[in-house]
C-alpha positions as CSV (number, residue, x, y, z in Angstrom):
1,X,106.5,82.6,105.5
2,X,105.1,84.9,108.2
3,X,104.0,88.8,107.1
4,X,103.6,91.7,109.2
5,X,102.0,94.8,108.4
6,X,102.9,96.5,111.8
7,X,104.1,99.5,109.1
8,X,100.9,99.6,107.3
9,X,99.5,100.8,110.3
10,X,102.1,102.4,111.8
11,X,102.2,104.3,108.4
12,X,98.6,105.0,108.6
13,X,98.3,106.7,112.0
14,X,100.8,109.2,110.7
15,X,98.8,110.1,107.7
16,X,95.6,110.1,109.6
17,X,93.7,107.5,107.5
18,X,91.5,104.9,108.7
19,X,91.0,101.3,107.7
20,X,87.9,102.3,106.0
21,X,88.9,105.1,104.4
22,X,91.9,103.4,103.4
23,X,90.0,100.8,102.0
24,X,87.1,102.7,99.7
25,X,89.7,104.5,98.4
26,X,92.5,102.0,97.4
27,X,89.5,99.3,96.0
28,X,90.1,97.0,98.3
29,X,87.9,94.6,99.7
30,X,87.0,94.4,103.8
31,X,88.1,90.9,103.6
32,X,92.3,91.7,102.3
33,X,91.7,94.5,104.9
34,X,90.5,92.0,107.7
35,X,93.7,89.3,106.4
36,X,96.4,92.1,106.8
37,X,94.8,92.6,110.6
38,X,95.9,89.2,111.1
39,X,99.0,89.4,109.1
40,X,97.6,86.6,107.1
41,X,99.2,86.6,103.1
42,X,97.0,89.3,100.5
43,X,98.1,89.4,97.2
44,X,100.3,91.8,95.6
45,X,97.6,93.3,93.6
46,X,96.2,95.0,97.2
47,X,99.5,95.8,98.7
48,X,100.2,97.4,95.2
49,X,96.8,99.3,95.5
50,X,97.4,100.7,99.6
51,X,101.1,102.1,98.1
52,X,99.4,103.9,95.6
53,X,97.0,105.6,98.2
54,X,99.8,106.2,100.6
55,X,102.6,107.1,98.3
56,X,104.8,104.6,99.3
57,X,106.6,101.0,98.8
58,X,106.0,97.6,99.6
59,X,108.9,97.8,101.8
60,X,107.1,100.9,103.9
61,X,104.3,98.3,104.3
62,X,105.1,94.9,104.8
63,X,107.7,92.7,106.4
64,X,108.2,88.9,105.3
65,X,109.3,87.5,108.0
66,X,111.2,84.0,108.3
67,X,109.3,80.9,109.2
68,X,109.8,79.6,113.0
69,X,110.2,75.8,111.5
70,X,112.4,77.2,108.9
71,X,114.5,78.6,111.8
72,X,114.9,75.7,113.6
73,X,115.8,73.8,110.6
74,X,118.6,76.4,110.1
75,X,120.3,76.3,113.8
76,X,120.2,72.6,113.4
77,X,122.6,72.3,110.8
């Protein structure tokens, strides 16, 4: 699977916070915060954390999107 968190940031610009910020005060490390920059997979636990600072949902953060091989796979059948 394939994550985005165009949102995250998206969602961050509006509530004028900053990765650090948003970091220190969620209790995350620099290193979930450098994996969401490459939409690489953080667990649930720090997505969990950022909603609570930002007063939102998983949803308002993150999309899972569909794997490219899965996709082929599909239009083949």
């Amino acid at each position: 699977m394939a994550y985005s968190y165009n949102k995250l940031w998206k969602l961050m610009i509006d509530k004028k916070i900053n990765k650090t910020t948003l970091r220190r005060e969620a209790g995350i490390t620099s290193n979930a915060m450098a994996k969401m920059g490459k939409d690489l997979p953080v667990s649930v636990e720090v997505v969990a954390k950022i909603c609570r600072v930002l007063d939102c949902t998983l949803d308002d953060i993150v999309d899972v999107l569909p794997d490219e091989e899965n996709e082929s796979k599909a239009e083949e059948q």
